[in-house]
C-alpha positions as CSV (number, residue, x, y, z in Angstrom):
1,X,-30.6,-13.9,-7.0
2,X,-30.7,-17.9,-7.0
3,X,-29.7,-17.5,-10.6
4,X,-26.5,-15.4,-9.2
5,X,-25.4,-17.6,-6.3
6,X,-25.9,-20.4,-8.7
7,X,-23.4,-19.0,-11.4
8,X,-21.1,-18.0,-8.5
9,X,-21.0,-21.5,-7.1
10,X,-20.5,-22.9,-10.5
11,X,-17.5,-20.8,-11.3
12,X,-15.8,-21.5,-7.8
13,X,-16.1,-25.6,-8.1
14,X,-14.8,-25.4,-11.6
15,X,-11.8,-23.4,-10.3
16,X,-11.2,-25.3,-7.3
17,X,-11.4,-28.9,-9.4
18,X,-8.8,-27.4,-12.0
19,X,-5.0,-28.6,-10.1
20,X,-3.2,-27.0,-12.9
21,X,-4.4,-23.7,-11.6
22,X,-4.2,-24.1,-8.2
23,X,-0.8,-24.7,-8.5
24,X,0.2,-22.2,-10.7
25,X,-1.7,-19.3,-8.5
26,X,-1.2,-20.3,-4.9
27,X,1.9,-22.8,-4.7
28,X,4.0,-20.6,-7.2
29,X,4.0,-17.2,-5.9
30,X,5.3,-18.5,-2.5
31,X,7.9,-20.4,-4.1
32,X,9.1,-17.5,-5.7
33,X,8.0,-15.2,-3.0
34,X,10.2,-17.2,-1.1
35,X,13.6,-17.1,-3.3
36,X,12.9,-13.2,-3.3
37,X,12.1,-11.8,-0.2
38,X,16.0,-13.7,0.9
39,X,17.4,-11.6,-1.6
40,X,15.0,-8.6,0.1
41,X,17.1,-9.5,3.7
42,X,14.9,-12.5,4.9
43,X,13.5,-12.1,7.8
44,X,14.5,-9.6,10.6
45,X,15.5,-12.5,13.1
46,X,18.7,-13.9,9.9
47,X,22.1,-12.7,9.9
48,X,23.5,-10.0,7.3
49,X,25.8,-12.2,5.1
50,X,29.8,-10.8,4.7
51,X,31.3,-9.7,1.7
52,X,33.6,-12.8,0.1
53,X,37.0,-11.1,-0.5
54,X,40.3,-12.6,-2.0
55,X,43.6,-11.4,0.4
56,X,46.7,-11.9,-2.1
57,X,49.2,-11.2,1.1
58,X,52.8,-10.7,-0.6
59,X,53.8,-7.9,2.1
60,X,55.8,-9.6,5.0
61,X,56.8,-6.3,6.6
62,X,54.7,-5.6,10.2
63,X,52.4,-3.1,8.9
64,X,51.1,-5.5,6.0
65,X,50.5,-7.8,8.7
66,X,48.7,-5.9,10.5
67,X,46.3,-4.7,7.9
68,X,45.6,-8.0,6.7
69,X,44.5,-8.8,10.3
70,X,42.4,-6.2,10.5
71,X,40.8,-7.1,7.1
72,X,40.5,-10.7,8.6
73,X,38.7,-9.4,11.9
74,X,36.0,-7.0,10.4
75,X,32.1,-8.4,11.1
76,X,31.3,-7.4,7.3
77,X,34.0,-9.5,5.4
78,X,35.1,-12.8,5.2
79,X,38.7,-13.3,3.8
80,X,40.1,-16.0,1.4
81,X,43.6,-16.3,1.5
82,X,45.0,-16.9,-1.9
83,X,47.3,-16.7,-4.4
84,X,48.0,-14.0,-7.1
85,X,46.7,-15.9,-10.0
86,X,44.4,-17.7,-8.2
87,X,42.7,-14.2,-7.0
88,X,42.4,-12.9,-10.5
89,X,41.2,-16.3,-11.7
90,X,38.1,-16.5,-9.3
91,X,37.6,-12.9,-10.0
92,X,37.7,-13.4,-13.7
93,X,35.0,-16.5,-13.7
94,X,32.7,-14.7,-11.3
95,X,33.6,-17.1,-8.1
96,X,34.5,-13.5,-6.1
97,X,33.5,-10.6,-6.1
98,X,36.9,-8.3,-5.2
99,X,40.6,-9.8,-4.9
100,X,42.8,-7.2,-2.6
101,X,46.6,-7.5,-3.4
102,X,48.6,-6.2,-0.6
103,X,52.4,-5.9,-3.1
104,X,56.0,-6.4,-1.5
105,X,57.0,-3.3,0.7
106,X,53.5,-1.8,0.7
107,X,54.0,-1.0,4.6
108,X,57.4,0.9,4.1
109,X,56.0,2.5,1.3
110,X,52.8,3.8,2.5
111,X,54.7,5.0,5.5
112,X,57.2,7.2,3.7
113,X,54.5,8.8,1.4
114,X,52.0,9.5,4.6
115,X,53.3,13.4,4.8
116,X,55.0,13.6,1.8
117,X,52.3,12.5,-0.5
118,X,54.8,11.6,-3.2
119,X,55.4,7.9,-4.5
120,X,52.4,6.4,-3.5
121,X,52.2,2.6,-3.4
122,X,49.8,1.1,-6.1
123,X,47.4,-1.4,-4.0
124,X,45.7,-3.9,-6.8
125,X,42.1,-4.6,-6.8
126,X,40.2,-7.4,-8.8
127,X,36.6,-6.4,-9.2
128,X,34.1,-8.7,-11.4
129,X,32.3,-5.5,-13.4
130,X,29.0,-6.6,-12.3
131,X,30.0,-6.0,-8.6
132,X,30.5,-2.0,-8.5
133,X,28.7,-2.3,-5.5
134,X,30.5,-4.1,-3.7
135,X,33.8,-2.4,-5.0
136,X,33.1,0.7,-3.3
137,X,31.9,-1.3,-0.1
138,X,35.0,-2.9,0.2
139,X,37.3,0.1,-0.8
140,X,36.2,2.2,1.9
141,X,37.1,-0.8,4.6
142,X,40.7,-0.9,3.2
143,X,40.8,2.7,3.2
144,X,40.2,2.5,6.7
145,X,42.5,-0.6,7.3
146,X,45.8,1.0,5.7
147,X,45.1,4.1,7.0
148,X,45.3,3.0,10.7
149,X,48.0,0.7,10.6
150,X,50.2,3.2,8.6
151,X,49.8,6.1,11.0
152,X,50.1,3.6,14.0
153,X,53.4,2.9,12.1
154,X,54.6,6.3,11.8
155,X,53.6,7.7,14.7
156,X,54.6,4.9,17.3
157,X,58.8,4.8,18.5
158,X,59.2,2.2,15.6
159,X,58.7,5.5,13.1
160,X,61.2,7.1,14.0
161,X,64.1,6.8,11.3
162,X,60.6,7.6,8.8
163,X,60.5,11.0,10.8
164,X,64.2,11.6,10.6
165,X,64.2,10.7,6.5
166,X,60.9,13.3,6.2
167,X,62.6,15.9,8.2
168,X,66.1,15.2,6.3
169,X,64.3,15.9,2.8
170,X,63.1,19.1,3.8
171,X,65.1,22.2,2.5
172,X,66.9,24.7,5.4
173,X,64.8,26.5,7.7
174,X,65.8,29.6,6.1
175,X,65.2,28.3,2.6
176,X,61.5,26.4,3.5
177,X,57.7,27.8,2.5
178,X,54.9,28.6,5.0
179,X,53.5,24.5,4.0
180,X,56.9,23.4,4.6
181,X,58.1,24.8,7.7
182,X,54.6,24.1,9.1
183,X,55.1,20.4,8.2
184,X,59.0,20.6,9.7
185,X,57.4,22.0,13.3
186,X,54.5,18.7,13.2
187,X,57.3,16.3,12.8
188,X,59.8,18.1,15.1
189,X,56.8,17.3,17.6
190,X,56.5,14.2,16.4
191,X,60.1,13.6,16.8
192,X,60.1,14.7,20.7
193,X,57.1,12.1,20.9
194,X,58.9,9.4,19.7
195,X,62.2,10.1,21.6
196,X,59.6,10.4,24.5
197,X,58.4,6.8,24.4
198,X,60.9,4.9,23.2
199,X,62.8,6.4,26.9
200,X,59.1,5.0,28.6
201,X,59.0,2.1,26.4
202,X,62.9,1.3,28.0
203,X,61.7,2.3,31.8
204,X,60.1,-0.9,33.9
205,X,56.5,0.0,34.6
206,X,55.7,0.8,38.2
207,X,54.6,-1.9,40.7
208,X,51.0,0.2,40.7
209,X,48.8,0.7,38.2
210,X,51.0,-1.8,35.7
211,X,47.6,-2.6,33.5
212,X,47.2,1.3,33.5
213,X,50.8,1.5,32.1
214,X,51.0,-1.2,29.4
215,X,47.5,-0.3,27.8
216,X,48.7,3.1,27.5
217,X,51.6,2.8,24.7
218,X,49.1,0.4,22.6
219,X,46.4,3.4,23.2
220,X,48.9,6.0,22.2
221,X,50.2,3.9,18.8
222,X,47.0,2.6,17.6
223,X,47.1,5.4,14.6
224,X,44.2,7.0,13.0
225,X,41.1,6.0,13.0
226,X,37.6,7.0,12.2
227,X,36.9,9.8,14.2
228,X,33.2,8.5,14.5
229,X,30.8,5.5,14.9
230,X,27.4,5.0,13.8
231,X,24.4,4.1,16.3
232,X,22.0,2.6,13.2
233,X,18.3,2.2,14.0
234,X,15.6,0.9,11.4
235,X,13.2,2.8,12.5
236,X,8.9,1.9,10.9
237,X,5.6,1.8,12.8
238,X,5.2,-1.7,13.4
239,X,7.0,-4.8,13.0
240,X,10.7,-4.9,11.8
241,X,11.5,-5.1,8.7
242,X,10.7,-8.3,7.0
243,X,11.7,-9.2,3.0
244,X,9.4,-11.9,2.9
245,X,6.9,-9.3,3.2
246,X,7.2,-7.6,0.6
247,X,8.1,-10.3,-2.1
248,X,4.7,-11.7,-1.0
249,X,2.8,-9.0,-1.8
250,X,4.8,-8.1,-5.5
251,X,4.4,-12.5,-5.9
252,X,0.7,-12.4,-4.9
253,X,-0.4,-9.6,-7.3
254,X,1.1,-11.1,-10.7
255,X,0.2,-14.2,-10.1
256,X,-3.2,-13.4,-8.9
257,X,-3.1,-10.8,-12.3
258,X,-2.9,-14.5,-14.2
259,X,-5.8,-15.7,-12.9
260,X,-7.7,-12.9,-14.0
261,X,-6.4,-13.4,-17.3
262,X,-7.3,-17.3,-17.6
263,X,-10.7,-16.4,-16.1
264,X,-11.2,-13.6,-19.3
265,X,-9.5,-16.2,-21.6
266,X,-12.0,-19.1,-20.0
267,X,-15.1,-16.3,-21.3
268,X,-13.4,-15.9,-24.7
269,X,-13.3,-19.8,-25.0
270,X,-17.2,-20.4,-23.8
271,X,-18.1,-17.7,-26.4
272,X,-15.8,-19.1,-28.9
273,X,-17.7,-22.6,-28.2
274,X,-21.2,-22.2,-28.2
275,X,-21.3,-21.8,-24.5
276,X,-21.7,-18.0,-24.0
277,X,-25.0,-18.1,-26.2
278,X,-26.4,-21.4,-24.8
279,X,-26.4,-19.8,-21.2
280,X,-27.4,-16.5,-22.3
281,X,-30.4,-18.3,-23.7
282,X,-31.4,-19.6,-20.5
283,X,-33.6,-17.1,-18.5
284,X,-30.5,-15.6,-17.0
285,X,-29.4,-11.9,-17.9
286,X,-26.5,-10.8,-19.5
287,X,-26.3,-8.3,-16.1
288,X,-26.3,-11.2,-13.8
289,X,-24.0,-13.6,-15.7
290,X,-21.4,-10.8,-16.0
291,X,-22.0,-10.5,-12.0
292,X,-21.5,-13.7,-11.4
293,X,-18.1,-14.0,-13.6
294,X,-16.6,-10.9,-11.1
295,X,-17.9,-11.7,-8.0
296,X,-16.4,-15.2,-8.2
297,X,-13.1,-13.8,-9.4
298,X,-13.1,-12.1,-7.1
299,X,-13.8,-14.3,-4.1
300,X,-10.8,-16.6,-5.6
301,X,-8.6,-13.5,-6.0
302,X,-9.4,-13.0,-2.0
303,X,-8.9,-16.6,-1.1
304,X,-5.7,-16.6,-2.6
305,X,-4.0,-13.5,-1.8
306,X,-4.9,-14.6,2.4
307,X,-3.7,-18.1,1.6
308,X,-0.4,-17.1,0.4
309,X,-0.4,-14.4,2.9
310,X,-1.3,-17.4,5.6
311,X,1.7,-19.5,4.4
312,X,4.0,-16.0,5.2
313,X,2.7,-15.6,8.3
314,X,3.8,-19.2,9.4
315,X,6.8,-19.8,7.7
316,X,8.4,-16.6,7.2
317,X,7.0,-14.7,10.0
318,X,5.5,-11.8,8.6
319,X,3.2,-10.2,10.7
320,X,-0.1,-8.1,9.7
321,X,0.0,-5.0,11.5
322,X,-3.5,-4.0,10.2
323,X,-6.1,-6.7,9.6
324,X,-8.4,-4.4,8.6
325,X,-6.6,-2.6,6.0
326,X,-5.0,-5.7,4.2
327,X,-8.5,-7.4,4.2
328,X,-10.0,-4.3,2.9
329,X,-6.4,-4.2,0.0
330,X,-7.2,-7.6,-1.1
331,X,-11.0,-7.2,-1.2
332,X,-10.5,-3.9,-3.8
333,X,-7.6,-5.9,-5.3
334,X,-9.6,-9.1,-6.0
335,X,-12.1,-7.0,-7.4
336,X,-9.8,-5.3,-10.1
337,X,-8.6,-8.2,-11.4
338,X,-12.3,-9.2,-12.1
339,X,-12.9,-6.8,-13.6
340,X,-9.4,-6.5,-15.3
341,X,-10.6,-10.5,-16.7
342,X,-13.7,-9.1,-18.2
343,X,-12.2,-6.2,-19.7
344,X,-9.6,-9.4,-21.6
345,X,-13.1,-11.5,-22.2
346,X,-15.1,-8.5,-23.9
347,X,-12.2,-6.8,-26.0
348,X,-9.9,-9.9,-26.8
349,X,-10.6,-11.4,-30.5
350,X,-9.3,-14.8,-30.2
351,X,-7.9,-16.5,-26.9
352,X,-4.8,-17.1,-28.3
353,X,-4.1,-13.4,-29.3
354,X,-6.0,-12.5,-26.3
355,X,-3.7,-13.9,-24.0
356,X,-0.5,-13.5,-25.5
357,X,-1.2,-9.1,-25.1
358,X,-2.9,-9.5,-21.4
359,X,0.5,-11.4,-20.4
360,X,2.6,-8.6,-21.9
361,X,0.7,-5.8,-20.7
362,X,0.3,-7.8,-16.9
363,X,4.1,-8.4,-16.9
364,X,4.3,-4.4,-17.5
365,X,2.1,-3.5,-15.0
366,X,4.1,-5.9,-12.3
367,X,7.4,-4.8,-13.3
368,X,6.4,-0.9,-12.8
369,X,4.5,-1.8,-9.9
370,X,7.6,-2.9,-7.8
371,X,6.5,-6.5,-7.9
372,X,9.9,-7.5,-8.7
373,X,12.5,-5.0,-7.9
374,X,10.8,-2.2,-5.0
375,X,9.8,1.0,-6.4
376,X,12.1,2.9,-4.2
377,X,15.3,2.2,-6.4
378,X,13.3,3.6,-9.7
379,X,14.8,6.9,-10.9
380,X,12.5,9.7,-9.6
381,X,10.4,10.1,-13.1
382,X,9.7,6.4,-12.8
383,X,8.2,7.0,-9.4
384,X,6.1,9.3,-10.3
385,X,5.1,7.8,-14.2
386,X,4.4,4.4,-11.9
387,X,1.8,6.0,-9.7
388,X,-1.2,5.8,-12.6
389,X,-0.2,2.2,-12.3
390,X,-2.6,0.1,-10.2
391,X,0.1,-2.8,-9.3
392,X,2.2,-0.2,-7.7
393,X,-0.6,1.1,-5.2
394,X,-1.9,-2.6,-4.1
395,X,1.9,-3.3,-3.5
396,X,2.7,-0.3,-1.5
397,X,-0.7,-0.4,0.4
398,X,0.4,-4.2,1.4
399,X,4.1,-2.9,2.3
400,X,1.9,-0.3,4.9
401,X,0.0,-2.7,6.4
402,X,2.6,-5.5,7.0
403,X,6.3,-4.5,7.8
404,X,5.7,-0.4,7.7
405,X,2.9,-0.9,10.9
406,X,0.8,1.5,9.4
407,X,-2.8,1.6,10.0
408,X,-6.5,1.5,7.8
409,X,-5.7,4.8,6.8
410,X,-2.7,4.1,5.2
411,X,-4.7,1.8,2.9
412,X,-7.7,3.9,1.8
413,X,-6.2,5.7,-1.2
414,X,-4.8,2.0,-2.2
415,X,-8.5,0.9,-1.6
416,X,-9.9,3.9,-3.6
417,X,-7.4,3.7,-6.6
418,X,-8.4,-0.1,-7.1
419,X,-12.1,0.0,-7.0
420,X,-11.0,3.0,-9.5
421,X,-9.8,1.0,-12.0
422,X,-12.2,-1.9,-11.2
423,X,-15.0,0.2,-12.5
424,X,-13.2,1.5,-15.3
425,X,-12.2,-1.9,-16.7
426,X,-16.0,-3.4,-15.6
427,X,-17.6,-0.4,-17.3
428,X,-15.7,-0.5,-19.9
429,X,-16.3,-4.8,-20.4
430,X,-19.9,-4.4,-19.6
431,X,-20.3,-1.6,-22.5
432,X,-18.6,-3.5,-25.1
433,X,-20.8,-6.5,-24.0
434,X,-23.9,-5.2,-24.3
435,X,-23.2,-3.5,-27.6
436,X,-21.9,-7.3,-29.1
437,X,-25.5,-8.5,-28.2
438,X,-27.7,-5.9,-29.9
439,X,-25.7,-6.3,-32.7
């Protein structure tokens, strides 16, 4: 046992006097971390940033006035005011994302074809490709925009000589379809409407009840809108939703995948030196020395994981919503990548070659884990090929314990599936050990 804690101490000072490392494995990752959990929403106290779009305003008339104001007033966008070629330039060198064009006469135009549905005006968009996203986002708000404004147009007293042109265009009564005569009795109504408050619109409002009065045309005339509102509530566990939190975790787990690999590649170099032979010629066992080399990976893999997890609790205000079930997360995690370091040391040739697959195959496992991007946006046979990966388990069973609220139970199959591979990869390394010393 003094043998043990004696190896175990030695390992820990040599990793603790090595700056290189301690930089690369704690400092790093929440620098990183940092850059993507604001890409991830921040945290849930920042702002949603607006959609930059480019407002090319060539329509003069009322109703393109008014949609542009509306564009202009909507919490999700923020509108540059620019010039045709100016629009399509930023568009073109990826400085905005979507350039609206609002042409000459769109109002009149949009108007006449509201019924009719024939000559509809063209309304340009810009898009850079690699905003589709956005595209559709901002599409549906215009939608919305010109919609409103046009009906208001039509259907307030100012529409009327657009309901006498509609009704004009229609054929005789006698001569008309079933689509057409129904159309010819809406704007006959329509008609009557308007008649009816341009007469109210002429009237002086009564002495009582005046604010009553005046809001009432505006009411009447504001045009279509959508006939519905949404009442969104993120809804989880525990704390709100926090970006930070789950960059941290995806951050912590490749970097701290690294340090398993240097600590494998440090056993390939002792071997590869003399080392390895001089200590297992010491009255030490090959059993303890292999110990010693996981339990103090493991204790760093610990230590580093809370550190960085320390640093996003006090800068980025995560919050742990179960102590016990992220301590118990890291614990199994630290103890993989031990193992996952001895499993490098015992079937890696050469440190060189050695390290240059453990990268590749540690970048896999972080990529399909959700590490960088979250699993949830994987197509659905990536979900389920991901789930024999270990990454993705110690990932999602940090996301339950942090922003999801969940408790220790939401972090024992995690536990179980790491301690899983941890004795698969120690077995395995311990195996292939023992064999390379009887022969």
């Amino acid at each position: 046992m003094t043998a043990l804690i004696a190896l175990i101490r030695k390992d820990l000072i040599r990793y603790l006097r090595d700056k290189r490392a301690l930089m690369l494995h704690l400092l790093m990752p929440v620098v990183l971390a940092a850059f993507f959990g604001s890409l991830f929403g921040g945290s849930p106290d920042s702002s949603t940033s607006k959609i930059d779009v480019g407002l090319v305003l060539l329509d003069q008339s009322a109703v393109g006035q008014k949609i542009a104001a509306g564009l202009r007033q909507d919490a999700t966008l923020r509108i540059i005011e620019l010039g045709a070629g100016e629009a399509q330039a930023r568009v073109r060198a990826g400085k905005l994302p979507v350039a609206v064009v609002i042409p000459d006469g769109f109002g009149q135009k949009a108007s006449d074809a509201l019924f009719g549905g024939r000559n509809k005006p063209e309304l340009p968009v810009y898009y850079d490709p690699s905003q589709s996203t956005v595209l559709a986002m901002v599409k549906g708000l215009l939608t919305q925009h010109v919609m409103q404004q046009t009906s208001a147009a039509v259907m307030g007293s100012d529409g009327a000589a657009t309901t006498e042109r509609h009704l004009a265009e229609l054929p005789p009564a006698a001569q008309r379809t079933p689509a057409q005569a129904q159309l010819g009795e809406f704007l006959g109504s329509l008609q009557k409407f308007q008649q009816q408050r341009a007469v109210s619109a002429s009237e002086p409002p009564p002495a009582t009840g005046a604010a009553t009065a005046a809001a009432e045309p505006d009411a009447a005339a504001g045009g279509m809108s959508m006939p519905f509102s949404t009442s969104d509530q993120a809804l989880s566990s525990g704390p709100k939703y926090n970006g930070y939190a789950h960059s941290f975790a995806g951050m912590g787990v490749q970097f701290i995948l690294f340090m398993g690999i240097d600590m494998g590649i440090g056993v390939l170099l002792a071997r590869q030196l003399g080392i390895w032979n001089r200590l297992l010629a010491a009255p030490v066992s090959l059993t303890t020395v292999l110990m010693a080399r996981a339990i103090s990976g493991a204790i760093i893999a610990t230590a580093l994981m809370c550190a960085m997890f320390a640093c996003a609790m006090l800068i980025f205000k995560v919050q742990i919503a179960s102590i016990g079930g992220f301590v118990g997360l890291v614990v199994c995690f630290g103890l993989m990548t031990a193992a996952f370091g001895l499993f490098i040391a015992a079937f890696g040739k050469t440190p060189e070659a050695a390290r240059g697959i453990a990268v590749f195959a540690t970048l896999i496992l972080v990529m399909l884990g959700g590490a960088w991007v979250p699993s949830f946006v994987f197509p659905a046979w990536m979900q389920t090929l991901t789930l024999v990966v270990p990454t993705r388990w110690a990932i999602d069973g940090l996301d339950a314990v942090t922003w999801r609220g969940l408790g220790v139970e939401a972090a024992l199959l995690p536990m179980l599936v790491q301690l899983g591979f941890a004795l698969v990869f120690g077995g395995l390394a311990v195996a292939r050990f023992l064999r390379d010393q009887r022969s």
